[in-house]
C-alpha positions in Angstrom: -37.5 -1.9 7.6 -37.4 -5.0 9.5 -33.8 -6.8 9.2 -33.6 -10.1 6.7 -32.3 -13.5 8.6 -28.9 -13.2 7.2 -28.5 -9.4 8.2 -29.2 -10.5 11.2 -26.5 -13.3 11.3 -24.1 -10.7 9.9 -25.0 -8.2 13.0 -24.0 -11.2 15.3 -20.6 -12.1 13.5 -20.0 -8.2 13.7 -20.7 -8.6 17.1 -18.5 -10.9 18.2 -15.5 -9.8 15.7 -16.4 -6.5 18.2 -16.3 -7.4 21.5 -13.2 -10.7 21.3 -10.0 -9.9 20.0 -9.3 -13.4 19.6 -11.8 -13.4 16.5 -11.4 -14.8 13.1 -12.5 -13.1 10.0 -16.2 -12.3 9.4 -16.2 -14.8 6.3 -19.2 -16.7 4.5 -18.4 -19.3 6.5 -18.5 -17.5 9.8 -21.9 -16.1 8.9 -23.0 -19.6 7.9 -21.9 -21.3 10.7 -23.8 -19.0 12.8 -26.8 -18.8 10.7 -26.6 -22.5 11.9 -26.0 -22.2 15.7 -28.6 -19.3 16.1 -32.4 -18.9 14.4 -33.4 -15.6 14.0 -35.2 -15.2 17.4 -31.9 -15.9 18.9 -29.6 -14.1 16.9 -31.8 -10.8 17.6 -31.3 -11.7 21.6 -28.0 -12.6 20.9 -27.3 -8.6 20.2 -29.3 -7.9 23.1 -27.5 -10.0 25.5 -24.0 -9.4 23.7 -20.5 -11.0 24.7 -20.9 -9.1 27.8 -24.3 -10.7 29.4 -26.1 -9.9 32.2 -28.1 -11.2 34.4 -31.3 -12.9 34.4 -33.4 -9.4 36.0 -30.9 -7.4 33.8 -31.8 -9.1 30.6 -35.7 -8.9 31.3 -35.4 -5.3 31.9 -32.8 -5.1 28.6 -34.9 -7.0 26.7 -38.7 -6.5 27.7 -39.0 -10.5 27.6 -41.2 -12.4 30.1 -38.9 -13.8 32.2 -40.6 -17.6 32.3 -39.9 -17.1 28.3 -36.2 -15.8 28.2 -35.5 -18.0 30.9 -36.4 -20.8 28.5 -34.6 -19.1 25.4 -31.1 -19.2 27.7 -31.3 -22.6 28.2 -32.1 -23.5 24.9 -29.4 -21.6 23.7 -26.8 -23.1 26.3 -27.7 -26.8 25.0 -26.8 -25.2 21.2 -23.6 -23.7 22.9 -24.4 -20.1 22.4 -25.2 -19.0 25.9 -22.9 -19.1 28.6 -23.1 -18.8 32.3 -21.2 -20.0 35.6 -23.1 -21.6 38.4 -24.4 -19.5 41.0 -27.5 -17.9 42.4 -27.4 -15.0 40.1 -25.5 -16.3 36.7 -24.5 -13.8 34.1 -25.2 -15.1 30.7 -23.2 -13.7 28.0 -22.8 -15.0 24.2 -20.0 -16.9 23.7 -17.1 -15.9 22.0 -14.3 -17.4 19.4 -13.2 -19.8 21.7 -12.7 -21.4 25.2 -15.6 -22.0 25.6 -16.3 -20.3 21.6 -18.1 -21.2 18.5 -14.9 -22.8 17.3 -15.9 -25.9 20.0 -19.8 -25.8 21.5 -21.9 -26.6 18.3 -19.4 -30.1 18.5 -18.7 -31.0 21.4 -21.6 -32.9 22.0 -21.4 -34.5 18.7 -23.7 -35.1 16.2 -26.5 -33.8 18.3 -29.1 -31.8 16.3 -29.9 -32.3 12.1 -27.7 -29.3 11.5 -24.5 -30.8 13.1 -23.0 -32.2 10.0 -23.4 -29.2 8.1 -22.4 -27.2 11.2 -19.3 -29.1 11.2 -18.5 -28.3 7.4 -18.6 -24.9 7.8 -16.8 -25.0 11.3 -13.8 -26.5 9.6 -13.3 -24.0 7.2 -13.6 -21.3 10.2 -10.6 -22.9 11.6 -8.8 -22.8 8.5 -9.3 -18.9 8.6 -8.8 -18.3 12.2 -5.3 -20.1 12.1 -4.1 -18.4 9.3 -6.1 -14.8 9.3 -5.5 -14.1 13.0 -3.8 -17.0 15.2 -1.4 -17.0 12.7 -0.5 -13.1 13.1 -1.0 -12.4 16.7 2.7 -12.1 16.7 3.2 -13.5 20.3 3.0 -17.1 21.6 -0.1 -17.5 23.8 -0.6 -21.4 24.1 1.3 -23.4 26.9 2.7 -26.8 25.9 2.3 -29.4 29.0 4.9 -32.2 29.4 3.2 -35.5 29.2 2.4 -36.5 33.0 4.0 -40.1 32.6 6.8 -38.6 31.5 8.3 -35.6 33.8 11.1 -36.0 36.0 11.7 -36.1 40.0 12.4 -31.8 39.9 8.7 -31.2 38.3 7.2 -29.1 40.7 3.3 -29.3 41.2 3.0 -26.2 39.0 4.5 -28.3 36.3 2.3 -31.1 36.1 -1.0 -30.4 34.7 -2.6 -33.3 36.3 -1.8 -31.4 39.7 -2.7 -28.4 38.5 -6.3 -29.8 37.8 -6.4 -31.9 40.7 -9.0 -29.2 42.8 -11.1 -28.1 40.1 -14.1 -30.6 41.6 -15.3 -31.5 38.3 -13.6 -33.2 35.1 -15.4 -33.8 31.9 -14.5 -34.6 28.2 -15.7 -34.2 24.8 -14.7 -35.0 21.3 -12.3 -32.6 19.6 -13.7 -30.2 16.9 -10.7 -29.5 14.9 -10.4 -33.7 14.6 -14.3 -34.3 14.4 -14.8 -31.2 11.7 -12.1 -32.8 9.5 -13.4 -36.2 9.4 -16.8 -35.3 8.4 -15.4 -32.8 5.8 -12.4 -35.3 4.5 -13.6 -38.9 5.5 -10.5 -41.2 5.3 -8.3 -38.1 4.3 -7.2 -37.3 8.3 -5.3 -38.5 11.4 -5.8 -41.3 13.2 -5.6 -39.9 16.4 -8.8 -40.5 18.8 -11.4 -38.1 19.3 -12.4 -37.7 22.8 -9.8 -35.5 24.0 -11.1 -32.3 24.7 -10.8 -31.7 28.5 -12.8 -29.3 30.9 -12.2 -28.3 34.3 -14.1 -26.8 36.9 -16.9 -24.3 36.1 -16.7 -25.1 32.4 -17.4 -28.8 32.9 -20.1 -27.9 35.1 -22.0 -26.2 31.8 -20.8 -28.8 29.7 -22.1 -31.5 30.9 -25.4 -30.1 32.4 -25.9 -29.0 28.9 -25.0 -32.2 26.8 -21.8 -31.4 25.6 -19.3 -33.3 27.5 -19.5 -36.5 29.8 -18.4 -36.1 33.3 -15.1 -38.5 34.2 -13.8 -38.9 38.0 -10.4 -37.2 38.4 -8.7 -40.8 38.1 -10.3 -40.8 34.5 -8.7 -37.5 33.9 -5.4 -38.9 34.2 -5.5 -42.0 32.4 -6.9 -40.0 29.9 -3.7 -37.6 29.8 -2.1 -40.8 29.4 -3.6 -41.9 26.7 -3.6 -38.9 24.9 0.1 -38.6 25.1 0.2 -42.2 24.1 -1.4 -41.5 21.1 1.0 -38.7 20.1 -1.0 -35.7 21.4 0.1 -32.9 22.5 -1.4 -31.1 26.1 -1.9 -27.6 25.6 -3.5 -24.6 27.1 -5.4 -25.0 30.1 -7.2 -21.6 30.0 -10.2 -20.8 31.4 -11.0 -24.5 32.3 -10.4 -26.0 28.7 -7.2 -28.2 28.0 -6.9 -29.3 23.9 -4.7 -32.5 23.3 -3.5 -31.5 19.9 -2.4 -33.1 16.8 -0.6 -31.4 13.8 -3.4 -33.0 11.3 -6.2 -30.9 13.1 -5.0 -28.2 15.2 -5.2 -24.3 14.3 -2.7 -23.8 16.6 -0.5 -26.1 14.2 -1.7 -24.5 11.3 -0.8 -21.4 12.6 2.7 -22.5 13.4 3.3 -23.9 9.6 2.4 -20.3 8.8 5.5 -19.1 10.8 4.0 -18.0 13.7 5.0 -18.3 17.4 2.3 -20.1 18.8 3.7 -22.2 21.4 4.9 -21.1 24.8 7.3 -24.8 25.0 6.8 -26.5 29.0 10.2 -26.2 31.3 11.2 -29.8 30.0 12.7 -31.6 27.3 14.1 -34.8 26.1 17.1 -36.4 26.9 18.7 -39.3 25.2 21.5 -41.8 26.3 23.0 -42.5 23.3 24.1 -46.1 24.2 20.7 -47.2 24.6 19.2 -45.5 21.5 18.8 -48.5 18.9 17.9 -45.7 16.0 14.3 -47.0 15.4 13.1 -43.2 14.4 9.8 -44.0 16.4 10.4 -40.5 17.9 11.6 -39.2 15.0 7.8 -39.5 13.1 6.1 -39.1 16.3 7.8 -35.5 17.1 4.5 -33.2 16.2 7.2 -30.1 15.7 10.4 -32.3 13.8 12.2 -31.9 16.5 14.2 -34.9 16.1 16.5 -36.0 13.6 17.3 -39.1 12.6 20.5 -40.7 12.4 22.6 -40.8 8.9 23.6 -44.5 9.8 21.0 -47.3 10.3 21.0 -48.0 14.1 23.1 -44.4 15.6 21.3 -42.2 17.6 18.7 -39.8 16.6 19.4 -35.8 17.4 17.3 -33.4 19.2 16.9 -29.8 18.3 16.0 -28.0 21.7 15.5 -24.6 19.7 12.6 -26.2 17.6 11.2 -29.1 20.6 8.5 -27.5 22.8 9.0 -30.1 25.3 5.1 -32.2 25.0 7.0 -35.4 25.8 5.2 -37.2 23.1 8.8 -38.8 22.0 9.5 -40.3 25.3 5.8 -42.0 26.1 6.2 -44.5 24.0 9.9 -45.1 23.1 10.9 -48.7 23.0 13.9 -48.7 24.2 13.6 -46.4 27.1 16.5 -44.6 25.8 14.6 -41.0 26.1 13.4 -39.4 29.6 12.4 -35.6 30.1 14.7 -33.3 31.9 14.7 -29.7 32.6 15.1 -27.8 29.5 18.6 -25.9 29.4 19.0 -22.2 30.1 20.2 -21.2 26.3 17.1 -23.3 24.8 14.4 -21.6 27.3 
């Protein structure tokens, strides 16, 4: 008996559940959102080609396809985020998974992009909703690295410490508008952060497929850090950095900060953290509502000095960027609070 449309889309979101152990729960939604991403054509190659891939002359043989045709397909499915390959001579295409480049991002970073992107982005928003509180929330180890705001580290930051430098070789910088933001405004309009949107950073290899398929805009590397900048600025916090993807989170938006209301150790905090001369500090709490973790405390009298709690701060830098009274600069984070 041949296999109904949403069997099919179920197959898929078995799939990748399967084969990434970063997966969310195979919910309505989930199925939905693929049903959405995919049609049924290329959810049955999808389970051909699997989260594993192959290569071009691999996947003709795999699948029987005329090569001119499944040539044609990949590409296709790359410009809906659902295919991804490297550059190279030989590429190995592969399905995408959760996330990094995952189904939590592709189908919005280009945004609104196709008639199904709204809808796409209603149903996206309640798979991040799952994912940060059915499994982000109970991998029971911290995974994502917090970056210290690059305007903001001290003389000892090595290069290793400072994103910017970290990124500086990749050869190729793009950005593209955050999905967790961008899903929650079309969902909630007027009920969400103010934060800006075009934060989501790529690197490398990953920018390269990004932008060759529509889903980012290519920036030079000078762009890239006046972006960081800005970001910080803004209150956003730098995290990750894995396989060519860097998020610039807010605690509206995030899963990752979803996750962490849930109790879960999400954050792996950078080497730095604030430090405060308490003569300078005019008590203005600025820091004190800009802190994304409430890390800082403010004063019980009008015009003290606000507190820090290094146990709780995961060193972004977001409180110094943009304190008034320059009263706050980053320092290596103390050996009992590391």
């Amino acid at each position: 008996m041949t296999d109904t449309a949403p069997d099919i889309f179920e197959q898929v979101a078995d799939m990748i559940i399967e084969e990434d152990f970063m997966a969310g729960p195979k919910s309505p939604a989930f199925v939905r959102l693929l049903s959405l991403q995919f049609t049924e054509a290329e959810a049955r190659l999808a389970l051909q080609i699997r989260t594993t891939g192959g290569t071009l002359d691999e996947l003709v043989e795999r699948t029987k396809l005329k090569r001119d045709k499944l040539q044609k397909m990949l590409q296709t499915m790359a410009d809906k985020g659902t295919v991804y390959y490297e550059p190279g001579d030989n590429p190995t295409y592969r399905i995408i998974k959760m996330a990094a480049p995952g189904f939590t991002e592709t189908g919005l970073w280009g945004g609104i992009k196709y008639p199904f992107t709204v809808q796409l982005a209603k149903e996206a928003h309640k798979v991040l909703k799952e994912w940060a509180e059915e499994k982000l929330a109970k991998l029971g180890v911290p995974y994502a690295p917090v970056w210290a705001a690059v305007n903001t580290l001290p003389a000892d930051a090595s290069p290793a410490e400072n994103l910017a430098e970290v990124v500086r070789n990749e050869g190729h910088w793009s950005v593209s508008p955050c999905p967790c933001r961008m899903s929650h405004w079309l969902v909630d309009p007027g009920n969400h952060c103010d934060h800006m949107l075009g934060t989501c950073i790529h690197t490398g290899d990953l920018s390269r497929w990004t932008v060759k398929h529509g889903m980012a805009r290519e920036i030079t590397y000078e762009e890239l850090v006046a972006l960081l900048e800005q970001c910080s600025r803004d209150g956003l916090v730098h995290t990750l950095n894995i396989q060519n993807s860097i998020c610039n989170c807010c605690n509206d938006c995030c899963p990752m900060f979803l996750a962490r209301q849930h109790g879960a150790q999400v954050f792996i905090p950078s080497p730095f953290v604030p430090q405060l001369d308490e003569e300078t500090c005019n008590g203005c709490n600025q820091c004190v509502d800009r802190c994304p973790v409430h890390a800082i405390a403010a004063a019980e009298e009008q015009y003290d000095p606000v507190s820090v709690d290094y146990e709780t701060c995961v060193g972004c830098g977001v409180c110094v960027s943009t304190c008034k009274p320059h009263s706050m600069t980053m320092m290596r984070r103390p050996a009992a609070a590391a």
